[in-house]
FIGU-295231 format. One line per field, with one value per residue: residue in three letters; x, y, z of N, C-alpha, C in turn. Coordinates in pm, 1 decimal, padded with zeros to 6 digits. Atoms other than C-alpha are relative to their C-alpha. Layout:
BEGIN
rest <- ala ...;
n_u <- X ...;
n_v <- Y ...;
n_w <- Z ...;
ca_u <- X ...;
ca_v <- Y ...;
ca_w <- Z ...;
c_u <- X ...;
c_v <- Y ...;
c_w <- Z ...;
//
This chain:
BEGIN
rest <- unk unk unk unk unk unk unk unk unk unk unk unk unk unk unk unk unk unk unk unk unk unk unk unk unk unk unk unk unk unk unk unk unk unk unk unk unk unk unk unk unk unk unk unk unk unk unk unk unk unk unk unk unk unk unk unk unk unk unk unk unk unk unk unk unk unk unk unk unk unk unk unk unk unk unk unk unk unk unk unk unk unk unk unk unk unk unk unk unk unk unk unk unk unk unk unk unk unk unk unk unk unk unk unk unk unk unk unk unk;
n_u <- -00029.5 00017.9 -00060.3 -00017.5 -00010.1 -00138.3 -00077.9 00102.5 -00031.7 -00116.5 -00007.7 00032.9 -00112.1 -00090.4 00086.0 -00015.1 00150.0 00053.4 00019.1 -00071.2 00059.9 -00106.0 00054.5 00171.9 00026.4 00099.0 00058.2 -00030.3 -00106.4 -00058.5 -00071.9 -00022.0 00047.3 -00021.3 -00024.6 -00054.8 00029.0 00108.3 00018.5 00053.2 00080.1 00135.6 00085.1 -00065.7 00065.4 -00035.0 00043.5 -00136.8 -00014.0 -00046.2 -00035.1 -00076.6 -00133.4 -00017.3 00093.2 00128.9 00024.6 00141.4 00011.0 00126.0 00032.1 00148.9 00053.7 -00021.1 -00123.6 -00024.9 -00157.4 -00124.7 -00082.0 00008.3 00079.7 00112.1 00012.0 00068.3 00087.6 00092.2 -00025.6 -00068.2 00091.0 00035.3 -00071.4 -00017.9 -00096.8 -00016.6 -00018.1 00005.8 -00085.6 -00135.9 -00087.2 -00021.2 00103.0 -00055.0 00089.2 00013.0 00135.3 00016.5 00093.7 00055.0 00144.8 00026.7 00007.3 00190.4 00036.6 00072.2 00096.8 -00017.9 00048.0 00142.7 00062.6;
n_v <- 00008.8 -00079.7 -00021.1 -00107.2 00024.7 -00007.2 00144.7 00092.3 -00044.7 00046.4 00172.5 00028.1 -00049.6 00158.9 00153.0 00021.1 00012.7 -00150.9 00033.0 00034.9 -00016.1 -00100.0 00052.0 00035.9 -00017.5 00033.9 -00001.4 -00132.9 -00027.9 -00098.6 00005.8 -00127.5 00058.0 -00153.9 00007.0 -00084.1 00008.5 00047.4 00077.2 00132.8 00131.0 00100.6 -00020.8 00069.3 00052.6 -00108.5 -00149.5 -00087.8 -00232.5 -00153.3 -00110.3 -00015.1 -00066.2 -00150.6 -00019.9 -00029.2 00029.2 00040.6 00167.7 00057.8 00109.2 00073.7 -00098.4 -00119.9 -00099.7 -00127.3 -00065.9 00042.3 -00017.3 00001.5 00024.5 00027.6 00133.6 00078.6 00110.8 00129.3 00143.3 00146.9 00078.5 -00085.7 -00017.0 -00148.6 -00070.9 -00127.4 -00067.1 -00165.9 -00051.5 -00087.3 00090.9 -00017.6 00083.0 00133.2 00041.5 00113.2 00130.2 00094.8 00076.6 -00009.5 00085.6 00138.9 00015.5 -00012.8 -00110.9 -00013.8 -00040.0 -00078.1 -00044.1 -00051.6 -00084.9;
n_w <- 00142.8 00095.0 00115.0 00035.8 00081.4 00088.0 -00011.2 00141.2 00140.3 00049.2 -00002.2 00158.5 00138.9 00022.4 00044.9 00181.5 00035.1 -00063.1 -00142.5 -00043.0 -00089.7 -00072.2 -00118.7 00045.0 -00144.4 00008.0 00096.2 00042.5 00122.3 00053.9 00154.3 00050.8 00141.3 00020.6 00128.8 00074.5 00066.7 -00004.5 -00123.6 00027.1 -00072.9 -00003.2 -00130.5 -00179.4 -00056.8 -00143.6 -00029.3 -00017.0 00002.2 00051.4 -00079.5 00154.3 -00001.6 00048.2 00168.6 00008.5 00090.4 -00015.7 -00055.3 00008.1 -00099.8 00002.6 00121.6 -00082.7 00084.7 -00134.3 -00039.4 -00173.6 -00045.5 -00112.6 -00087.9 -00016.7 -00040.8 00084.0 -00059.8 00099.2 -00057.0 00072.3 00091.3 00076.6 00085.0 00005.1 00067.0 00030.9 00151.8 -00016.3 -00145.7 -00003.8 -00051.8 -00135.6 -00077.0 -00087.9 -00087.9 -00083.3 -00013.4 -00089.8 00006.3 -00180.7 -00001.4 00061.1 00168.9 00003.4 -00033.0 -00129.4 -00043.7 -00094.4 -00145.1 -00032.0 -00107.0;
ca_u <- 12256.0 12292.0 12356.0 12397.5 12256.5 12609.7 12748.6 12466.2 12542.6 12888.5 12860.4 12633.8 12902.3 13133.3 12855.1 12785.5 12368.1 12173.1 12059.9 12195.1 12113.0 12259.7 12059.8 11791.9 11688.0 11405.1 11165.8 11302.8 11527.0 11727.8 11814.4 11959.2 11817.6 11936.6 11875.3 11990.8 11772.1 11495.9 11364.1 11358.8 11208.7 10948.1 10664.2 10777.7 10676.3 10679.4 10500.3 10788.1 10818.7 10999.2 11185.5 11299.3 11694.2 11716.2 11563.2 11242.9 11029.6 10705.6 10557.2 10321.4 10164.9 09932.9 09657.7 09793.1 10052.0 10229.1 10492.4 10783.7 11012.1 11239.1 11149.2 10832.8 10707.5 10603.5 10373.2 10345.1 10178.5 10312.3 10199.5 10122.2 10323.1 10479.2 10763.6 10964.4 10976.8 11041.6 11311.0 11628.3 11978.1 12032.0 11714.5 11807.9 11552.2 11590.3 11361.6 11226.0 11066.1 10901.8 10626.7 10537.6 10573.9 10189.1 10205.0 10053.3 09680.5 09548.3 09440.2 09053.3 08876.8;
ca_v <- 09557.1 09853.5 09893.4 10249.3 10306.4 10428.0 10101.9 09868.1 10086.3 10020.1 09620.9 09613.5 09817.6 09489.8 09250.5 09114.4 09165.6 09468.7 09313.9 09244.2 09063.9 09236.9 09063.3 08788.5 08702.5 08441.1 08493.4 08849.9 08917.0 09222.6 09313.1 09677.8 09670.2 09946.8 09826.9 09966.6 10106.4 09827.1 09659.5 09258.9 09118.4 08875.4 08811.8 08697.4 08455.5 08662.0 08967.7 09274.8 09641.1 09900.8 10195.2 10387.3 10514.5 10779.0 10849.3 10934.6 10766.4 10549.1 10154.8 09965.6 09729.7 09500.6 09709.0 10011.1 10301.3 10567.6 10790.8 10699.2 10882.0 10908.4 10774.8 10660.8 10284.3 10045.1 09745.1 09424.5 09110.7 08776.5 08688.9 09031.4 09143.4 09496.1 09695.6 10016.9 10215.7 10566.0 10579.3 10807.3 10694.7 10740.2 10503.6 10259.4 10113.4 09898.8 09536.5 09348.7 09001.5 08858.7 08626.7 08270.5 08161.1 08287.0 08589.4 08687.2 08713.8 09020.5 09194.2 09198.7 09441.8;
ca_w <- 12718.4 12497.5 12138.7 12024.9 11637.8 11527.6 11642.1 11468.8 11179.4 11192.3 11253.6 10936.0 10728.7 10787.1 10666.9 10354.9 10412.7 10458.2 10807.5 11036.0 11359.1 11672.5 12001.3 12046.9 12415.3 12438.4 12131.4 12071.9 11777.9 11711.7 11362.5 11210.1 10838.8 10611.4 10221.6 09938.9 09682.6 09723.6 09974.1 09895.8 10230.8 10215.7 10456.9 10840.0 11026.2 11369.9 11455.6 11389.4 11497.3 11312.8 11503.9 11177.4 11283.4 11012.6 10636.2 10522.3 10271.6 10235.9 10397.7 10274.4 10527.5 10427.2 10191.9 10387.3 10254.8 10529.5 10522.6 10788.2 10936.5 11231.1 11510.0 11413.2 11520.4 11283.1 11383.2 11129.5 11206.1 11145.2 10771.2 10612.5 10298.4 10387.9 10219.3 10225.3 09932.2 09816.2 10106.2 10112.4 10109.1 10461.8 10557.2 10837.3 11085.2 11394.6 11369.9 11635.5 11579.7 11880.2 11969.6 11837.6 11474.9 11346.9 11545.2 11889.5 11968.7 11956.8 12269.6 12361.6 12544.9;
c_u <- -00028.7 00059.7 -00059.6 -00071.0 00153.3 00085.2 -00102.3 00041.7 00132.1 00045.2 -00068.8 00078.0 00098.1 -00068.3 -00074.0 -00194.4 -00071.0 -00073.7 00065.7 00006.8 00085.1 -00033.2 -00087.0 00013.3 -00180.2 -00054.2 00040.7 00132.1 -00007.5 00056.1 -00017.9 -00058.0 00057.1 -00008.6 00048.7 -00060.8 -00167.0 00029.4 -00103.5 -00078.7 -00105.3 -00062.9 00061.6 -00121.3 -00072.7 -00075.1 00112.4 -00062.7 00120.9 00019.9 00091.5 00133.1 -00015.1 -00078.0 -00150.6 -00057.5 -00136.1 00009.5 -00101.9 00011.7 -00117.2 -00084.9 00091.8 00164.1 00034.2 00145.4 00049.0 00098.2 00092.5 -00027.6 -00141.5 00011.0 -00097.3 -00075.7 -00017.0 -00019.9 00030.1 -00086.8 -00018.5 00150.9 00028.4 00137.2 00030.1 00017.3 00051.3 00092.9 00145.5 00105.2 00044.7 -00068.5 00077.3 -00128.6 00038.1 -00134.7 00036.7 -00091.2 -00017.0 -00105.9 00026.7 -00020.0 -00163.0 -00010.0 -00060.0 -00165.8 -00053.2 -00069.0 -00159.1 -00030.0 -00096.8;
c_v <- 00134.1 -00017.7 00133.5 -00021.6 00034.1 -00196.9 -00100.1 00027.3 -00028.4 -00197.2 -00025.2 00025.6 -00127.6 -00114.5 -00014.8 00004.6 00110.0 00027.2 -00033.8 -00060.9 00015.9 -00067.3 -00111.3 -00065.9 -00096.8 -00017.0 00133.3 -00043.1 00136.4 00073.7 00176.5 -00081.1 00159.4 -00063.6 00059.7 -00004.3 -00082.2 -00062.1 -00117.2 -00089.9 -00041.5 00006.4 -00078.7 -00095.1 00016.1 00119.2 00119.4 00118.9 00056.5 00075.8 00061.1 00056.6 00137.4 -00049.5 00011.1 -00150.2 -00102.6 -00176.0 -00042.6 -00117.5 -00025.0 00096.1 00161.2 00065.3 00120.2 00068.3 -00049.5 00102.5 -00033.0 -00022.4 -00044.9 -00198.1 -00092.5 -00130.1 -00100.3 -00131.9 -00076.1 -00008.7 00126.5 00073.2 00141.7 00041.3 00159.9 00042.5 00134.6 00073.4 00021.8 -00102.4 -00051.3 -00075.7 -00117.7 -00008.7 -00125.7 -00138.4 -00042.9 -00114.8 -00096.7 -00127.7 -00144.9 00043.4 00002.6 00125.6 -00049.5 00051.1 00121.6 00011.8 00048.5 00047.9 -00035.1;
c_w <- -00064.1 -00109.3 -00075.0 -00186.3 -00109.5 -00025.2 -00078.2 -00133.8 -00056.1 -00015.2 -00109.3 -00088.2 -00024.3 -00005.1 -00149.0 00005.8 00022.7 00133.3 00030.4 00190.7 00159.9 00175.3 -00046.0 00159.6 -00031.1 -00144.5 -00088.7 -00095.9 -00026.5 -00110.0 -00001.0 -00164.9 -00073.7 -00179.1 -00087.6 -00105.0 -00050.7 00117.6 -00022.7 00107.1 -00040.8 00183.9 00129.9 00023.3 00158.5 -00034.3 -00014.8 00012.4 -00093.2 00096.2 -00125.3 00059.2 -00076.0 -00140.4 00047.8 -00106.4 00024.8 00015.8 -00018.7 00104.2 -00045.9 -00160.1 00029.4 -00037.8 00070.9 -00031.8 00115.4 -00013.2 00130.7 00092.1 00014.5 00040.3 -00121.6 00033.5 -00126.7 00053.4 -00072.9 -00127.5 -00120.9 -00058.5 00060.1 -00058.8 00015.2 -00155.9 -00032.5 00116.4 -00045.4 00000.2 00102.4 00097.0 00107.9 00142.7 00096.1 -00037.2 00113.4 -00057.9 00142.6 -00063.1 -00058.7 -00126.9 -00031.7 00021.0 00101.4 -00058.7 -00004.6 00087.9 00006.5 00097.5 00093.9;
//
């Protein structure tokens, strides 16, 4: 399975939502996200990553406030409020949601 981000980008341009979901395999879900202007999600029920595609601009997670760019990886667990903001026109980010409804465990040492 591959999906290129041109091609995601172009299967969102012919959809009426600013996601758009592209794979899901098991518990995994695939979604391109590219808003416009604001960014209305609400909280998940799933653990999600972030892989930002392109733009800059800023993510609150939780209490927590980060610049993103490029290639960076985003981590939210199931439940916690997060949002982009402050992000370019050009912003577009891969999602993954994963795991059991709640969120996964985390990992002890």
């Amino acid at each position: 399975m591959k999906i290129s981000p041109k091609d995601a980008l172009q299967q969102l341009a012919e959809h009426t939502s600013p996601f758009k979901q592209l794979f899901n395999h098991g518990s995994l879900e695939v979604e391109v996200y590219k808003p416009e202007q604001i960014d209305l999600q609400e909280v998940h029920d799933k653990d999600e990553i972030y892989v930002i595609i392109s733009g800059t601009g800023k993510f609150k997670n939780g209490q927590q406030h980060m610049p993103f760019a490029p290639g960076d990886f985003l981590f939210v667990p199931a439940g916690i409020d997060h949002r982009f903001y402050d992000f370019t026109d050009d912003f577009s980010t891969w999602v993954f949601f994963y795991g059991p409804k709640g969120g996964g465990q985390p990992h002890s040492e």
